[in-house]
DRENTORKOL-3810 file (N, C-alpha, C; in nm, 4 decimals):
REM DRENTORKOL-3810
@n.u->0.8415; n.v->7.6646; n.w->8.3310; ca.u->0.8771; ca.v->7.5428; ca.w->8.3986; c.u->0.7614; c.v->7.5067; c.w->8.4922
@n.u->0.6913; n.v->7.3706; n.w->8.4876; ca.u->0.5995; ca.v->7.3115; ca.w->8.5676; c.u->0.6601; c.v->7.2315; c.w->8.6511
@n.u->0.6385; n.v->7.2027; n.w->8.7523; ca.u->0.6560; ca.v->7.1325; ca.w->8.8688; c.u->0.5465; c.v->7.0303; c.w->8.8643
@n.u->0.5982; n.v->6.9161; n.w->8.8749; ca.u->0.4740; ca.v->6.7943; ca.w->8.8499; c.u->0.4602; c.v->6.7211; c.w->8.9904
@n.u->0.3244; n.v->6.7984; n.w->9.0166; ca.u->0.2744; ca.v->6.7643; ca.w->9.1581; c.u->0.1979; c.v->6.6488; c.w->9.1957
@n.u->0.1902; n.v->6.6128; n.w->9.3224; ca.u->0.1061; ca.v->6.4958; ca.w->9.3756; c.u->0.1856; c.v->6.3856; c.w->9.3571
@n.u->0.3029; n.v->6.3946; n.w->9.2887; ca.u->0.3587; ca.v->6.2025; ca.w->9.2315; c.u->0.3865; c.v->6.1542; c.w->9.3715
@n.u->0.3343; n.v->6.0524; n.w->9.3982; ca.u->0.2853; ca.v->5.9474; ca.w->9.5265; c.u->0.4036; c.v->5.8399; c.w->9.5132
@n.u->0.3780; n.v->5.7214; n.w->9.5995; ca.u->0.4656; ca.v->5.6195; ca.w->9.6094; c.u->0.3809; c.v->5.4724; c.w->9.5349
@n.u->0.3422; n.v->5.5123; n.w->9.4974; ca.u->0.2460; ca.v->5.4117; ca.w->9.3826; c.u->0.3344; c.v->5.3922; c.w->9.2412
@n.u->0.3499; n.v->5.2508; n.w->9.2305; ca.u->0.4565; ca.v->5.2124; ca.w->9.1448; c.u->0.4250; c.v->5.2263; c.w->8.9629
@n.u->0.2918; n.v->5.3046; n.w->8.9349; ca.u->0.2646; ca.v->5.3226; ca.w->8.8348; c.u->0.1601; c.v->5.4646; c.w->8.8586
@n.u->0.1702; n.v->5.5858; n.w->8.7762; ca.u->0.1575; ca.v->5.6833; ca.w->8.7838; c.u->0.0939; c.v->5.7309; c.w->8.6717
@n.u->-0.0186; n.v->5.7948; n.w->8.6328; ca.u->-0.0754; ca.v->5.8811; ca.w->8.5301; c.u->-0.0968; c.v->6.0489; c.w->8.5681
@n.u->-0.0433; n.v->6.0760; n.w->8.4837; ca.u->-0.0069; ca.v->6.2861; ca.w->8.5377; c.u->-0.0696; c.v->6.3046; c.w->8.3707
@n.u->-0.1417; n.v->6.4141; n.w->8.3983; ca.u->-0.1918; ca.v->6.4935; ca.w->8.2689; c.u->-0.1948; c.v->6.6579; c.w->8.3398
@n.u->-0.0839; n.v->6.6768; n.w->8.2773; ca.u->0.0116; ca.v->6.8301; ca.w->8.2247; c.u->-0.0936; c.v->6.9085; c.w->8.1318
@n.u->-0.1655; n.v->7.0296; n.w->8.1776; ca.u->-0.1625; ca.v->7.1401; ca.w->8.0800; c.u->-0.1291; c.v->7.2148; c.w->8.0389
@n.u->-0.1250; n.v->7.2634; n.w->7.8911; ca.u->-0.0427; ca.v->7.3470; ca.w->7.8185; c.u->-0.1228; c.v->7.4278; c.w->7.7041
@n.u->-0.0374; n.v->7.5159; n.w->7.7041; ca.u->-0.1414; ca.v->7.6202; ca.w->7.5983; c.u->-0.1719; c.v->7.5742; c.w->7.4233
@n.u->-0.1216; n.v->7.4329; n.w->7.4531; ca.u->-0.0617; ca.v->7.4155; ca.w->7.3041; c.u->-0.1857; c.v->7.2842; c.w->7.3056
@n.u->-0.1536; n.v->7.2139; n.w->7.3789; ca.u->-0.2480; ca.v->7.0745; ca.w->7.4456; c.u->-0.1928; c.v->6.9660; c.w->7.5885
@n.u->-0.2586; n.v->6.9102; n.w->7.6322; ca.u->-0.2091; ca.v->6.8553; ca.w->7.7568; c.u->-0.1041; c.v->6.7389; c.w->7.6821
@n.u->0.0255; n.v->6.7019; n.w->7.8180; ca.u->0.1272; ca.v->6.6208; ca.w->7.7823; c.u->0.0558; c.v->6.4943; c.w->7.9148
@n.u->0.0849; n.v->6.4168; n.w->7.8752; ca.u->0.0186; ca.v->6.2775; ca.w->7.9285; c.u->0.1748; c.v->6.2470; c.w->7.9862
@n.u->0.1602; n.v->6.1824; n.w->8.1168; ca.u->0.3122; ca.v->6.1664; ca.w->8.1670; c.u->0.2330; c.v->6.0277; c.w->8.2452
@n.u->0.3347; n.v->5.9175; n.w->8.2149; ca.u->0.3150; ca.v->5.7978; ca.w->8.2367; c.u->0.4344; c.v->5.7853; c.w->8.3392
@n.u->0.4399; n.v->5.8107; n.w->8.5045; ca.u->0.5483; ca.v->5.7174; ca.w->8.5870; c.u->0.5330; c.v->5.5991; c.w->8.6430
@n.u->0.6859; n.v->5.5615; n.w->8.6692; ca.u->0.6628; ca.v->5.3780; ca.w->8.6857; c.u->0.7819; c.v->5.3692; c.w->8.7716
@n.u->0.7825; n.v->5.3032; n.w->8.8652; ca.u->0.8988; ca.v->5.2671; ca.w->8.9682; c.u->0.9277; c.v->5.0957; c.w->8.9352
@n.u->1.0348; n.v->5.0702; n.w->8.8995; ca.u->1.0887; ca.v->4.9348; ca.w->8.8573; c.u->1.1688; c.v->4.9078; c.w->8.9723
@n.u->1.0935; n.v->4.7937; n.w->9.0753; ca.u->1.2049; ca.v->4.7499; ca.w->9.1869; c.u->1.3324; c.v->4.7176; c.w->9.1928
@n.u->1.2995; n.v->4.6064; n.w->9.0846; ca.u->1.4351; ca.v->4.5540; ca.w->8.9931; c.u->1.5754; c.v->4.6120; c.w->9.0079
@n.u->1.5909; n.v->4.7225; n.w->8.9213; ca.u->1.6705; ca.v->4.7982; ca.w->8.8794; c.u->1.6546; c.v->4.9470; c.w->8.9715
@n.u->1.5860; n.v->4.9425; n.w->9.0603; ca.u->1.5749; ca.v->5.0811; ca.w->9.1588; c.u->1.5874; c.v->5.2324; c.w->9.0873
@n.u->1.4614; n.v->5.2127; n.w->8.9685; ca.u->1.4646; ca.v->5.3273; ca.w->8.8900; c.u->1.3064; c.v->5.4080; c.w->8.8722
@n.u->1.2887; n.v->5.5185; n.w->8.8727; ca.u->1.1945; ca.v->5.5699; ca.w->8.8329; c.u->1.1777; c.v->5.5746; c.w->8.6377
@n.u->1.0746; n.v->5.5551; n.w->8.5762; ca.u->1.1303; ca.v->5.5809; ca.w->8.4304; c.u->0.9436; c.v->5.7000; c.w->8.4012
@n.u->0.9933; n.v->5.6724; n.w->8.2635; ca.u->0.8471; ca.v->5.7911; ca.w->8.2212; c.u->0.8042; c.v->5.7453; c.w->8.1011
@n.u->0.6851; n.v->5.7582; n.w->8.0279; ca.u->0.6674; ca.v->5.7469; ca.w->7.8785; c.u->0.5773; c.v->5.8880; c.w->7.9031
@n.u->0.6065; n.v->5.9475; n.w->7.7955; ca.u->0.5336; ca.v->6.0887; ca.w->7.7354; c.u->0.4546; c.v->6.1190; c.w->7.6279
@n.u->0.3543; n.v->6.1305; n.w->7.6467; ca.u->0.2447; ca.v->6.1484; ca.w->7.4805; c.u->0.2090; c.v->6.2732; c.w->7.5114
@n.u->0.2444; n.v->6.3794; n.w->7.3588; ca.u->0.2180; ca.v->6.4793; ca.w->7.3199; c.u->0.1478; c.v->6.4816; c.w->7.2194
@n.u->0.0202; n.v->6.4965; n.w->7.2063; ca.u->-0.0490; ca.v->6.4571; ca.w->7.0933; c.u->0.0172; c.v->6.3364; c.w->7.0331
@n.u->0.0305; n.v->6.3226; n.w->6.9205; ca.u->0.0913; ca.v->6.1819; ca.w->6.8108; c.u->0.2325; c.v->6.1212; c.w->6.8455
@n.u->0.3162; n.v->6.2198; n.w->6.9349; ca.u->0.4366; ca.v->6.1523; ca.w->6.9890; c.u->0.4497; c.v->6.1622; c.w->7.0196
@n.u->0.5417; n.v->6.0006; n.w->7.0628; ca.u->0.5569; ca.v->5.9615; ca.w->7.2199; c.u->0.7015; c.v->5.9204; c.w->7.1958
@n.u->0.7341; n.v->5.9422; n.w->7.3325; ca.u->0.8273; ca.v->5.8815; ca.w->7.4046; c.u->0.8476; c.v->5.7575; c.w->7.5305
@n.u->0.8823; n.v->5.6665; n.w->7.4993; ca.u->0.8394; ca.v->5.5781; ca.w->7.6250; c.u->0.9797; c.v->5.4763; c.w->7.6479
@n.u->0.9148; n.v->5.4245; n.w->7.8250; ca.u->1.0329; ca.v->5.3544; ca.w->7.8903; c.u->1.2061; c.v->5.4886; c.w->7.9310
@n.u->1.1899; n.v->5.5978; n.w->7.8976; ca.u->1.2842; ca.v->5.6797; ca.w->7.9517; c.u->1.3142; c.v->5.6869; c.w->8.1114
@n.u->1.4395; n.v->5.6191; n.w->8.1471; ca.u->1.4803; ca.v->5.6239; ca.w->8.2779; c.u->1.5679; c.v->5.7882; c.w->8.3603
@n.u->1.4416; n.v->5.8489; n.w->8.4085; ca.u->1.4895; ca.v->5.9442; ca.w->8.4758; c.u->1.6252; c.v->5.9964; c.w->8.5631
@n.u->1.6650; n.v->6.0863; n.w->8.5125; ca.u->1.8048; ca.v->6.1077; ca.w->8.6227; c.u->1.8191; c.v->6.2371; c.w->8.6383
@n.u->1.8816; n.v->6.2414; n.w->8.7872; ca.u->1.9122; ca.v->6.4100; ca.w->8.7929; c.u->1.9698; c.v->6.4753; c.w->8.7226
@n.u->1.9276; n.v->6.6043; n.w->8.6721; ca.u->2.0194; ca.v->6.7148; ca.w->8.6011; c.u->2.0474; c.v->6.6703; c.w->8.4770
@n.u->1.9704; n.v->6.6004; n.w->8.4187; ca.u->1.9718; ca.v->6.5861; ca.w->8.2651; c.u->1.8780; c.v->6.6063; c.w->8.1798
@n.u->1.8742; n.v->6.6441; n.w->8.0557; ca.u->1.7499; ca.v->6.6319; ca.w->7.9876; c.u->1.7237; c.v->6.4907; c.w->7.9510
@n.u->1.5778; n.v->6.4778; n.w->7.9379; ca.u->1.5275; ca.v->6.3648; ca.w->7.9322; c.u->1.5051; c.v->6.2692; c.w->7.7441
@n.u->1.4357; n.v->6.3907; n.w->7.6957; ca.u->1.3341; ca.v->6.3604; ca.w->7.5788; c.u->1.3225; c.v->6.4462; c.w->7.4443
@n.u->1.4647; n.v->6.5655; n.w->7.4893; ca.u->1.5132; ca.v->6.6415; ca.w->7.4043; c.u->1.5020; c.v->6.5925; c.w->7.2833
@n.u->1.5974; n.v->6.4627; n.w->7.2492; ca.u->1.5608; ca.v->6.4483; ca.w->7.0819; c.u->1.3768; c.v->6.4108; c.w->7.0607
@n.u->1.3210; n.v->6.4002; n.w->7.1076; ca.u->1.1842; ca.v->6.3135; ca.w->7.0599; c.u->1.1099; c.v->6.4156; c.w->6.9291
@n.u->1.1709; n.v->6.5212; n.w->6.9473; ca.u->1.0422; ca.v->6.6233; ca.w->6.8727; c.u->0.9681; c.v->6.6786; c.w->6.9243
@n.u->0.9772; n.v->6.6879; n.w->7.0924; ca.u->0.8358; ca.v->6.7616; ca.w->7.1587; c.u->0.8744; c.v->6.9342; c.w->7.1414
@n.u->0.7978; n.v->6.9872; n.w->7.1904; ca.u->0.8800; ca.v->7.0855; ca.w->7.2450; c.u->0.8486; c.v->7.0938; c.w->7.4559
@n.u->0.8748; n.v->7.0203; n.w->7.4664; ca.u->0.9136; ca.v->6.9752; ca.w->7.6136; c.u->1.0199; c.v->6.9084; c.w->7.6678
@n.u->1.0475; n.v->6.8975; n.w->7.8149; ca.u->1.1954; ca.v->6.8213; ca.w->7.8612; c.u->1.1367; c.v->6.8214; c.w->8.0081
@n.u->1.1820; n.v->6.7248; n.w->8.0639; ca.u->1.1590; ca.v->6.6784; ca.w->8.2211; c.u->1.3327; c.v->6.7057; c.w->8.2542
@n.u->1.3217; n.v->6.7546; n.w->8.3946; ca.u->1.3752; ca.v->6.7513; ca.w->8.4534; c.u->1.3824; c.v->6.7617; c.w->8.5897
@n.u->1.4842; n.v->6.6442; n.w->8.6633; ca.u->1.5081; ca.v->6.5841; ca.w->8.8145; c.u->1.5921; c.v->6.6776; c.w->8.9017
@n.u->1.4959; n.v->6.7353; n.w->8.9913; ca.u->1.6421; ca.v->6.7894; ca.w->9.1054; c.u->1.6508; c.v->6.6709; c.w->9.1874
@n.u->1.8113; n.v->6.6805; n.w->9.2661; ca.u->1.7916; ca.v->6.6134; ca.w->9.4417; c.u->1.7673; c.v->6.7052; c.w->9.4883
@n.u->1.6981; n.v->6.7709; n.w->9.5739; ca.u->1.6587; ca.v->6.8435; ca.w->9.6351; c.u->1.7549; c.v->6.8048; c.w->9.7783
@n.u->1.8107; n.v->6.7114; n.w->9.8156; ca.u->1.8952; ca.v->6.7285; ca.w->9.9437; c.u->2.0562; c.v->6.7522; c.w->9.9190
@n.u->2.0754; n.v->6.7784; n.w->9.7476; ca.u->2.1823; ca.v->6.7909; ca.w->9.6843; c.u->2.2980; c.v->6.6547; c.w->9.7175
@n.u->2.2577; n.v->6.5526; n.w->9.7202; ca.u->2.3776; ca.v->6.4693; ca.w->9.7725; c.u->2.3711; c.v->6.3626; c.w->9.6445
@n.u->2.3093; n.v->6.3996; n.w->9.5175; ca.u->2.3794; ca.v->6.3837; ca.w->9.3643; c.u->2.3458; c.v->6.2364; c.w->9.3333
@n.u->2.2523; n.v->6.2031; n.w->9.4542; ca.u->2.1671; ca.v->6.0854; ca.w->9.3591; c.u->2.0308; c.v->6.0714; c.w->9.2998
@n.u->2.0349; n.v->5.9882; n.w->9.1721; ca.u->1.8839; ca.v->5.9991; ca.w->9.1028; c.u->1.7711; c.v->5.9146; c.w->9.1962
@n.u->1.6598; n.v->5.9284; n.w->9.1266; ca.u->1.5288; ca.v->5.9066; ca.w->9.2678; c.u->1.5948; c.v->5.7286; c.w->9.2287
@n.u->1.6437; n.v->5.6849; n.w->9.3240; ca.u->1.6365; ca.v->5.5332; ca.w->9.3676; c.u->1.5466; c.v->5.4330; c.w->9.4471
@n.u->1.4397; n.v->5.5683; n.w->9.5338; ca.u->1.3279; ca.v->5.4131; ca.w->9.6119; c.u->1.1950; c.v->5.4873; c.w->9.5922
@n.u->1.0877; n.v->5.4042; n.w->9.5727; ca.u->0.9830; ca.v->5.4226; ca.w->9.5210; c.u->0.8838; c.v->5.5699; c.w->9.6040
@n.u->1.0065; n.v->5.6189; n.w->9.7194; ca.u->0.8945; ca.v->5.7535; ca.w->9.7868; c.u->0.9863; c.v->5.8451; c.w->9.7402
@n.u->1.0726; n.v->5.8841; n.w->9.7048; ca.u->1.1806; ca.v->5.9860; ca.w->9.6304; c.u->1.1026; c.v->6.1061; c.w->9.6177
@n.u->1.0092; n.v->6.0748; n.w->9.5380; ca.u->0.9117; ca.v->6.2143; ca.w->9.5140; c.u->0.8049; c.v->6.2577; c.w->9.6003
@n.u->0.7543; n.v->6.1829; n.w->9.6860; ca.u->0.6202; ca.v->6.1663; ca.w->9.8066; c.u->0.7278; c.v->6.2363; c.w->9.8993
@n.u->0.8240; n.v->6.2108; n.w->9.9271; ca.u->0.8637; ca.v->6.2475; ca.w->10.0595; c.u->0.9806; c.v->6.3616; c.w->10.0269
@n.u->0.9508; n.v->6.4248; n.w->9.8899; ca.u->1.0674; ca.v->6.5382; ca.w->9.8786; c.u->1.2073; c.v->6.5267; c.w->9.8682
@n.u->1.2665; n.v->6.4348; n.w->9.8606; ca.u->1.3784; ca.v->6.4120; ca.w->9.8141; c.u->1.4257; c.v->6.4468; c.w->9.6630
@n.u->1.3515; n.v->6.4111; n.w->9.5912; ca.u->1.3596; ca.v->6.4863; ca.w->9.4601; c.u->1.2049; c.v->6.5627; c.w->9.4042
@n.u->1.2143; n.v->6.6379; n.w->9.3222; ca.u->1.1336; ca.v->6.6765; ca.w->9.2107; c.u->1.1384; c.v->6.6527; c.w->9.1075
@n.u->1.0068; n.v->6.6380; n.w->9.0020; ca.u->1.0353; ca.v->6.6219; ca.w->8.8600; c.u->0.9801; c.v->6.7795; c.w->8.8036
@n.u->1.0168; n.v->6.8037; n.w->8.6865; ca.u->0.9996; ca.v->6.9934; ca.w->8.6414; c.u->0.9619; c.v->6.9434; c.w->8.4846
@n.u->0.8352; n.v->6.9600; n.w->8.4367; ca.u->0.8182; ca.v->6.9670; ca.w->8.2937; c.u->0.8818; c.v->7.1108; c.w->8.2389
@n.u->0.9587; n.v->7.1431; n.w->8.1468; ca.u->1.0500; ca.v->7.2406; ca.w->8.0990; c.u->0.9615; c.v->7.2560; c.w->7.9269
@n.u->0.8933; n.v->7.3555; n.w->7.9565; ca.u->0.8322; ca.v->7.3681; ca.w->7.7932; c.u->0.9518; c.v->7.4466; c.w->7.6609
@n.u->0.9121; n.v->7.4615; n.w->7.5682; ca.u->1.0150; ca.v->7.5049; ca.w->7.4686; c.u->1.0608; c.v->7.6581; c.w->7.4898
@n.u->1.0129; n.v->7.7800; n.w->7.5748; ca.u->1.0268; ca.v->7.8499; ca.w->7.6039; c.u->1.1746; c.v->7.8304; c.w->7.7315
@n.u->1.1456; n.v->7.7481; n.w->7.8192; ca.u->1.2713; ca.v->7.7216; ca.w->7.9100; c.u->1.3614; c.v->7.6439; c.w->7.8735
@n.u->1.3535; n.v->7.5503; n.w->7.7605; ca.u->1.4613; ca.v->7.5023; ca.w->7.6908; c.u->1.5385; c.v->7.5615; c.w->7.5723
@n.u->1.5012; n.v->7.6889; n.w->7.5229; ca.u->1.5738; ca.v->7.7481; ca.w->7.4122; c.u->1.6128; c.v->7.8560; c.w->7.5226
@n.u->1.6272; n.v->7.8936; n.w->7.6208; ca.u->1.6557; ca.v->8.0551; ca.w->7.7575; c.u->1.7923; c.v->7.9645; c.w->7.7654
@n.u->1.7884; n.v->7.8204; n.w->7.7908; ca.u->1.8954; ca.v->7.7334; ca.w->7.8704; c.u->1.9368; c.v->7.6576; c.w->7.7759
@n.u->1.9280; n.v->7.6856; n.w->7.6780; ca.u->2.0304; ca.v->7.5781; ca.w->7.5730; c.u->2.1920; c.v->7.5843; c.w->7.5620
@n.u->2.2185; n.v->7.4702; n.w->7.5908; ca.u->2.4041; ca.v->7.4897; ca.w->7.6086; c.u->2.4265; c.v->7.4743; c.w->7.7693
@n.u->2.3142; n.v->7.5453; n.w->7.8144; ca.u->2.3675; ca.v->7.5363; ca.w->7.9355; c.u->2.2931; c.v->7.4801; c.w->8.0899
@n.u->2.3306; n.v->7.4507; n.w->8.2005; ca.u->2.2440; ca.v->7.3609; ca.w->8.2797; c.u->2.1183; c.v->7.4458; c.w->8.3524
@n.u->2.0062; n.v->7.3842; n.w->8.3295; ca.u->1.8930; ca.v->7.4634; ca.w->8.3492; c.u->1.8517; c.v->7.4812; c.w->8.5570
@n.u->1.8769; n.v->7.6031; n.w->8.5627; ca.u->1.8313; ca.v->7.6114; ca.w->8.6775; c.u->1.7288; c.v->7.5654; c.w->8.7682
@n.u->1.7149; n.v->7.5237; n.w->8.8618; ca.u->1.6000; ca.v->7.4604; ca.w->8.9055; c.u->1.5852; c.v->7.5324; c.w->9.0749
END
């Protein structure tokens, strides 16, 4: 499990994840609009894109990666990141989950 560091309050985000396999390209985006964080993901040839982040769920499970994001609240009070500093100011985390921590936790909710 990676912890995806530095994500700022900047309403569009480029994160490049390394992995023993090849780096995962993580695209974040804060939509005022709709008061959502979302993601697009390129793993080599596939992608996933426009996925709206939420706590305690998997994200991207069906895509074919062998990866999964996942949101804590970190102040436990069970809401998803809603304003554009959520992650700058620690209120939540995002956790890249490689195929090793998603087959340990399959069925069941992955510890964080």
């Amino acid at each position: 499990m990676i912890k995806v560091l530095n994500i700022t309050n900047e309403p569009i985000q480029r994160h490049t994840i390394a992995t023993e396999a090849r780096d995962v390209i993580l695209r974040l985006y804060f939509i005022a609009t709709v008061q959502s964080w979302f993601i697009d993901v390129e793993y080599g040839d596939i992608r996933a894109n426009g996925v709206r982040i939420s706590v305690g769920v998997s994200h991207i499970q069906s895509s074919n990666m062998p990866l999964d994001f996942r949101v804590t609240d970190n102040q436990n009070i069970g809401l998803d990141p809603l304003t554009i500093d959520d992650f700058e100011n620690g209120r939540c985390s995002l956790y890249m989950l490689e195929a090793t921590d998603m087959e340990a936790f399959r069925g069941q909710p992955v510890p964080l």
